[in-house]
C-alpha positions in Angstrom: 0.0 0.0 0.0 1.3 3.1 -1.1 2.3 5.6 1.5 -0.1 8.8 0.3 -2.7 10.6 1.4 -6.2 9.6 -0.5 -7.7 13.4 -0.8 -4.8 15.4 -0.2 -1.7 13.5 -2.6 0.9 14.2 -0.1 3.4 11.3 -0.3 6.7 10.4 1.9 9.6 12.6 1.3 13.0 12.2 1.5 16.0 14.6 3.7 19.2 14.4 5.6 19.5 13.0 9.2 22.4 15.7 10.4 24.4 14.6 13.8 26.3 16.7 16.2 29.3 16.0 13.8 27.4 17.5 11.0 27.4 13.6 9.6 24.4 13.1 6.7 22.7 10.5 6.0 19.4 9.6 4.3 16.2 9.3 6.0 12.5 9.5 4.7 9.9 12.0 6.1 6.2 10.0 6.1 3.3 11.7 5.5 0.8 11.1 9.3 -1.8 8.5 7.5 -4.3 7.4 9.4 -7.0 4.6 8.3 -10.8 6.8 8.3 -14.5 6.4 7.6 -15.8 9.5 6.1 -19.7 10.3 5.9 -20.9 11.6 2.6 -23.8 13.7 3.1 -25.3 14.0 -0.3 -25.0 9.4 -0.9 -25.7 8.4 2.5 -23.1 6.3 2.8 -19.6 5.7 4.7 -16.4 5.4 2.5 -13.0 4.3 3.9 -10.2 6.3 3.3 -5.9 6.2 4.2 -5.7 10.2 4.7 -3.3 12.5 6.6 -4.3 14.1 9.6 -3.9 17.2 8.0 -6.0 16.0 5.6 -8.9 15.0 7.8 -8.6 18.5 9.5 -9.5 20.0 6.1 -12.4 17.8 5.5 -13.7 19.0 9.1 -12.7 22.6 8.5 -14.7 22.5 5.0 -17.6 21.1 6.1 -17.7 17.2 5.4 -16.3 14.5 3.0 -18.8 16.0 0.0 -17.7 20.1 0.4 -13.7 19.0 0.2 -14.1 17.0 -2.9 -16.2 19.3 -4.8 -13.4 21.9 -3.7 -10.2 19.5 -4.3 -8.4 19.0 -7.8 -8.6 16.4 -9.3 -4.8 15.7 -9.8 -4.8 15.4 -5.6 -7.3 12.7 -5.1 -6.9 9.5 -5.4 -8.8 7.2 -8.1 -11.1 6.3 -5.2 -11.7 9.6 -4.0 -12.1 10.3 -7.6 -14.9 8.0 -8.5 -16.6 9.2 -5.0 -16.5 13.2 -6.1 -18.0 11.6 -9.4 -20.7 10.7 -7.4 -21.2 13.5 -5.3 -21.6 15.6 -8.3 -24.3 13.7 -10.0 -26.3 13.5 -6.2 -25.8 17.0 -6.0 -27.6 17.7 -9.6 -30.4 15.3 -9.2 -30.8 16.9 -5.9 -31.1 20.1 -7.3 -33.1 19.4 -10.3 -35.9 17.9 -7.6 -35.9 21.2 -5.8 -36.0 23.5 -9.2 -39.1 21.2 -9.9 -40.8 21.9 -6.5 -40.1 25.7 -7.0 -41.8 25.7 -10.1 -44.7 23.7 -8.6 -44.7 26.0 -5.5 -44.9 29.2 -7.8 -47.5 27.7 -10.1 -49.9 27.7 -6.9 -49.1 30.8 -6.0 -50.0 32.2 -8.9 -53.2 30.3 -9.7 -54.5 31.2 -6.2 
């Protein structure tokens, strides 16, 4: 499993470890993954997702799972996260497409009363 975070892409990267001696040597900086289940408002369902605690502190900060994918770019999401925003999308248009229809229905009575 690769070491990267699902919604954000931020992946392990690499550095020196410096001694006292000023001695280098490589070492690997990982990315703080943590294993999640992520609530999406608009399907109604949970999805599991490897994301970074920074990550997770965006999804909060923005509102939920559906808000940060609609926001993200594609290139940063995963194929997963991907095929979720995909879906998002299309339950946010139906959604909205029900409501336009009760707003017309709603203004028809009003104006026939």
């Amino acid at each position: 499993m690769a070491r990267r975070c699902e919604l954000t892409g931020k992946v392990a990267q690499s550095g020196n470890n410096v001694s006292h001696a000023h001695n280098k040597s490589r070492r690997r900086f990982l990315p703080n993954l943590c294993d999640v289940t992520l609530m999406s408002d608009a399907l109604g369902r949970k999805f599991r997702l490897r994301v970074s605690a920074h990550a997770l502190r965006s999804v909060e900060h923005r509102g939920g799972l559906d808000a940060f994918l609609m926001k993200a770019r594609d290139s940063e999401l995963s194929q997963k996260a991907l095929r979720i925003k995909r879906q998002v999308g299309k339950a946010r248009a139906a959604a909205g497409e029900a409501e336009a229809a009760e707003a017309a229905e709603a203004a028809e009575e009003g104006a026939s009363a």
